[in-house]
C-alpha positions as CSV (number, residue, x, y, z in Angstrom):
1,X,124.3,89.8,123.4
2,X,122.4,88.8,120.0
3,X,121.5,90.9,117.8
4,X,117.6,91.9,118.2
5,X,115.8,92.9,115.3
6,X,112.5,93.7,115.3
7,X,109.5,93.9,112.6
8,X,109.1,97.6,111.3
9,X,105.9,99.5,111.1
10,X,104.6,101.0,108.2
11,X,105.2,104.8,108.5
12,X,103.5,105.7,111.4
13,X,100.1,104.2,110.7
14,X,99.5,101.2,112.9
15,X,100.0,98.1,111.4
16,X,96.8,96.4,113.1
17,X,94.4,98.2,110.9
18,X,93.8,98.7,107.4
19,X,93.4,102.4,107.2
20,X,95.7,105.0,108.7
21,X,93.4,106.0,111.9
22,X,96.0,108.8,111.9
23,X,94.6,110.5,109.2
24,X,91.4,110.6,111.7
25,X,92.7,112.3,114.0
26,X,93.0,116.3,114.2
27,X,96.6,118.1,114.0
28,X,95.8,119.6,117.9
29,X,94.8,116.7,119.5
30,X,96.3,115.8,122.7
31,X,96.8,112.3,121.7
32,X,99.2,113.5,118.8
33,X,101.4,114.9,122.3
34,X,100.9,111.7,124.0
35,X,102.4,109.5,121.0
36,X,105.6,112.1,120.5
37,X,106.5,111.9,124.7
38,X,106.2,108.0,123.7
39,X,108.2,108.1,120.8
40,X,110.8,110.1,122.7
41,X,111.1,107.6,126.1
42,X,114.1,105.7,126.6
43,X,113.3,102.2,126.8
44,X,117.0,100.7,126.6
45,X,116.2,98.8,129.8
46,X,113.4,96.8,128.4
47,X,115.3,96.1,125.0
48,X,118.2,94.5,127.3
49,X,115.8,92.6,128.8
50,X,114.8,91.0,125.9
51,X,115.6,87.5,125.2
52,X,115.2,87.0,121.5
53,X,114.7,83.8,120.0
54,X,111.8,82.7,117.5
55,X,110.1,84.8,115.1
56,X,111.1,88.8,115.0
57,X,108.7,90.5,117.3
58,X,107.1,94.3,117.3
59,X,109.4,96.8,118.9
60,X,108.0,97.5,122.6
């Protein structure tokens, strides 16, 4: 299998816009629950999947 690298995000801010939207977002908002159950999935299957070639992609 090759080895799969993929392009890192800066911190946890998305990458896509030039502010950190987190900062906008309150500390008890369910959508701050929502990201850590994400964070947290196992997503080995899809990683396998992966082909690789061309440029280093974003991590699924």
């Amino acid at each position: 299998m090759a080895n799969i690298q993929f392009k890192q995000l800066p911190g946890s801010a998305p990458s896509l816009f030039p502010e950190d939207t987190f900062e906008k977002i309150s500390v008890n908002h369910p959508v701050r629950l929502v990201s850590e159950v994400v964070d947290q999935l196992n997503i080995d299957a899809v990683i396998k999947q992966y082909k690789g070639g061309g440029t280093t992609s974003y991590h699924p």
